[in-house]
C-alpha positions as a printed Julia matrix, in Angstrom:
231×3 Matrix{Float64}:
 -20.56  201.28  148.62
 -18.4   201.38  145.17
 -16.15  203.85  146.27
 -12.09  203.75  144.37
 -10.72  202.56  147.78
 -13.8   200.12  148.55
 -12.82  198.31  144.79
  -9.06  198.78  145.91
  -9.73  196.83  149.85
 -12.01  193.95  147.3
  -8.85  193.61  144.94
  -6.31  193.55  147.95
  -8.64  190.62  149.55
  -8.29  188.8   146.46
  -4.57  189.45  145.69
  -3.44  188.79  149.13
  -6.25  187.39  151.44
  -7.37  184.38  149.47
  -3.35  184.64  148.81
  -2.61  183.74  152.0
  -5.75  181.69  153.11
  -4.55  179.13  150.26
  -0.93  179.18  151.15
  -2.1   178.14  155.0
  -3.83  175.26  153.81
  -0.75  174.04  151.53
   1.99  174.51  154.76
  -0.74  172.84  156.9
  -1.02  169.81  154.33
   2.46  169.69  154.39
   3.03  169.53  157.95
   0.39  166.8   158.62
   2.47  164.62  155.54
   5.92  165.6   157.46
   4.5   164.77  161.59
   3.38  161.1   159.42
   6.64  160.48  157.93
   8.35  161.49  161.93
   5.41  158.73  163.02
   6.52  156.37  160.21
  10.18  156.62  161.27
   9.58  156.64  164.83
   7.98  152.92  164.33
  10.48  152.17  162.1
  13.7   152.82  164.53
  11.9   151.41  167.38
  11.09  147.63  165.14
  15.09  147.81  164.53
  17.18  149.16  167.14
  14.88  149.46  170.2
  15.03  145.92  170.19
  18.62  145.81  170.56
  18.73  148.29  173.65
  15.43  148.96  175.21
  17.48  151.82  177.13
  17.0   154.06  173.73
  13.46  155.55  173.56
  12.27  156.3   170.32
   8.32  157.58  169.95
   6.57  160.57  168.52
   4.28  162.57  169.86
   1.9   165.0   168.5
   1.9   168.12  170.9
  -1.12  169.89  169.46
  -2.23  170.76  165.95
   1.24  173.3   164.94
   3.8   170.43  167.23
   4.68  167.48  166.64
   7.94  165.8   168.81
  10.35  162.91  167.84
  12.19  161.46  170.83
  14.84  159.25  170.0
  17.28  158.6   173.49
  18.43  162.04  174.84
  17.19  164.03  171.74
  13.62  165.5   171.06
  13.16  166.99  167.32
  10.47  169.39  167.18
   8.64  170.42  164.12
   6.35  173.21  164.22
   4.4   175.48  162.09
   3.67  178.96  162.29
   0.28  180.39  161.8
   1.04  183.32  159.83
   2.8   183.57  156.38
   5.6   185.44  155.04
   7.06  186.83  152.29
  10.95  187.17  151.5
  12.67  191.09  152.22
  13.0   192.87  148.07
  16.67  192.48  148.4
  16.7   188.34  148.38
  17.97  187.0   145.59
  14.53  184.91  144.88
  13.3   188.05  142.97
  15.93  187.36  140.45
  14.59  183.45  139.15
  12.12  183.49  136.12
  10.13  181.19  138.77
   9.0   184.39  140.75
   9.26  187.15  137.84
   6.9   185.22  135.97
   4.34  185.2   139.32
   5.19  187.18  141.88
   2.34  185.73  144.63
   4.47  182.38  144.44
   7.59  184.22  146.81
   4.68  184.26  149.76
   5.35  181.06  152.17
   4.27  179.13  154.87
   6.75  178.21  157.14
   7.76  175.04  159.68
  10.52  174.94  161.88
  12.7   172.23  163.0
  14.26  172.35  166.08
  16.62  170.09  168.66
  15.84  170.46  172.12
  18.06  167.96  174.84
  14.56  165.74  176.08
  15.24  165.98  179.36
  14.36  169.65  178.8
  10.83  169.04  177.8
  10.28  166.56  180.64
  11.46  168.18  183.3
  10.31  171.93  182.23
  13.57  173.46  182.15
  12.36  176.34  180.52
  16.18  177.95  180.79
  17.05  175.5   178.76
  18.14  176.5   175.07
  17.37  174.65  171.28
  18.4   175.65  168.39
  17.18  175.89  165.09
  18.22  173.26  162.81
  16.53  173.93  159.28
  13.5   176.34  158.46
  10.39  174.84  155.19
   9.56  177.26  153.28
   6.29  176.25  151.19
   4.33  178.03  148.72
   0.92  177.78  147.35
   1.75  175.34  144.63
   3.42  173.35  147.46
   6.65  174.63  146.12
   9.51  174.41  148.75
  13.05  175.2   150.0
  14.87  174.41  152.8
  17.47  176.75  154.47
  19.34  174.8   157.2
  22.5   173.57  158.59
  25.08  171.15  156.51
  23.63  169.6   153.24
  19.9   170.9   154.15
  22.0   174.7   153.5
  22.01  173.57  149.9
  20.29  170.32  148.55
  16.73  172.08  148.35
  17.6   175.43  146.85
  15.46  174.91  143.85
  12.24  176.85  144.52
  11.16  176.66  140.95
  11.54  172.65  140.91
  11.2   171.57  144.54
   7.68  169.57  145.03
   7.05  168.26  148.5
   6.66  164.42  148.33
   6.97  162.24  150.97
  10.59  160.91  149.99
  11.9   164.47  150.26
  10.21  165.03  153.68
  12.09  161.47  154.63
  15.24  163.31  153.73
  15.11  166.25  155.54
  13.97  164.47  158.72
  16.76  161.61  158.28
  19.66  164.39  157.99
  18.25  166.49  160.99
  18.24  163.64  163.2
  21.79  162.78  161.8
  23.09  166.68  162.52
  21.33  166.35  166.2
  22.92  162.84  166.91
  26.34  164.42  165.46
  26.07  167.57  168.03
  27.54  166.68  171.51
  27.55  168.84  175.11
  30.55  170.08  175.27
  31.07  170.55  179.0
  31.3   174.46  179.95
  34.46  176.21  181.58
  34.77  175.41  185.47
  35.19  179.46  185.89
  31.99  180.08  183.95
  29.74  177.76  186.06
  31.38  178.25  189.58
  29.43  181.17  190.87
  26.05  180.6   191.89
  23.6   182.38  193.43
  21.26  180.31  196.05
  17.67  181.5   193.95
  19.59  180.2   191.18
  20.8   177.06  192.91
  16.98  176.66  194.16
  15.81  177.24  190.68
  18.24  174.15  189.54
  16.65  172.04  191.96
  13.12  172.43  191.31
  14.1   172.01  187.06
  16.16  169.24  187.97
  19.34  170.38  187.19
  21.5   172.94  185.59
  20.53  174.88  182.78
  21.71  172.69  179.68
  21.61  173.54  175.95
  22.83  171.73  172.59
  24.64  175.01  171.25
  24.82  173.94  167.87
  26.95  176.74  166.49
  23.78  177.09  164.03
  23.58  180.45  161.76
  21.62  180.85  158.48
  24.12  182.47  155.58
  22.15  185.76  156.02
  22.58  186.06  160.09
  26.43  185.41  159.46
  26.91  187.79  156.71
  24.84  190.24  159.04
  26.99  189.29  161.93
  30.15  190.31  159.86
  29.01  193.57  158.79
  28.76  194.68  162.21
């Protein structure tokens, strides 16, 4: 078979296939380097404050091959990665930097997420309960990266063209997420908003141990808020 759109499906394989096949394996070697620098500071925290107050539970724990979970007192960070890659919409301002005119197959990423759940939402189940999205890798198939996020991870790693994952950056990111969770409070809801009840939902509160909780984090990337004020 040597048919014009047989040589055109060959060519697309090569140009976006092998592409992508090589950009999984980059975001998947960075994620194992990230869950061992969560492991590393797990141990790390637990050798010098755990010993202070044993009340303050700091481990990690890999959920499965695309998890990974840092629980540090009432907190649980969760990293994950996502199977599939991406590429950014013609209109981002990527496409402008000499770094992605001069090779266009370097603005395809891998992504992992980093998220902060309240623990006692994983433990008991409370699968009402609601996380938000603290900053978002992006990594591409030289192991190029940025970071869009919340405070100082909205701007530190902007640089896709310079940004090389090493295991001091990783530290960095993880450090200033665990600061932004530890800096987020509940903030107890209006009396009016939580008074009516039905008794399925009461029920329901009982078997997840307890009202439906959530950090709300305020969290928005630059491009959901501009969205959000064009509406």
């Amino acid at each position: 078979m040597g048919t014009e759109n047989y040589q055109q499906i060959l060519t697309e394989f090569e140009n976006k296939a092998s592409l992508k096949q090589a950009i999984y394996r980059s975001t998947a070697e960075v994620f194992a380097l990230l869950k061992k620098q969560l492991a590393a500071i797990a141990v790390k925290l637990q050798q010098d404050y755990t010993a202070k107050d044993p009340s303050v539970e700091v481990h990690f724990n890999e959920s499965n091959k695309f998890e990974g979970q840092l629980k540090f007192s009432g907190d649980m960070l969760m990293v994950s990665m996502h199977t599939n890659i991406f590429t950014f919409d013609p209109s981002h301002s990527i496409y402008q930097t000499k770094y992605i005119k001069d090779d266009d197959s370097l603005s395809y990423c891998g992504i992992i997420y980093i998220h902060n759940f309240l623990a006692d939402s994983i433990k008991y189940n409370r699968l009402a309960d609601e996380g938000s999205l603290i900053a978002r890798i992006l990594i591409n198939k030289e192991k190029h990266f940025m970071v869009e996020g919340e405070g100082a991870l909205d701007f530190l790693y902007q640089d896709f063209a310079n940004n090389t994952v090493t295991e001091e950056k990783l530290t960095d990111i993880i450090e200033r997420s665990i600061l932004f969770c530890l800096d987020s409070d509940l903030i107890i809801p209006p009396f009016a908003q939580v008074k009516d009840v039905t008794l399925n939902q009461k029920q329901s509160m009982l078997v997840a141990s307890g009202y439906p909780t959530g950090k709300h984090l305020g969290y928005q990337f630059k491009a959901e808020t501009e969205q959000n004020n064009n509406l």
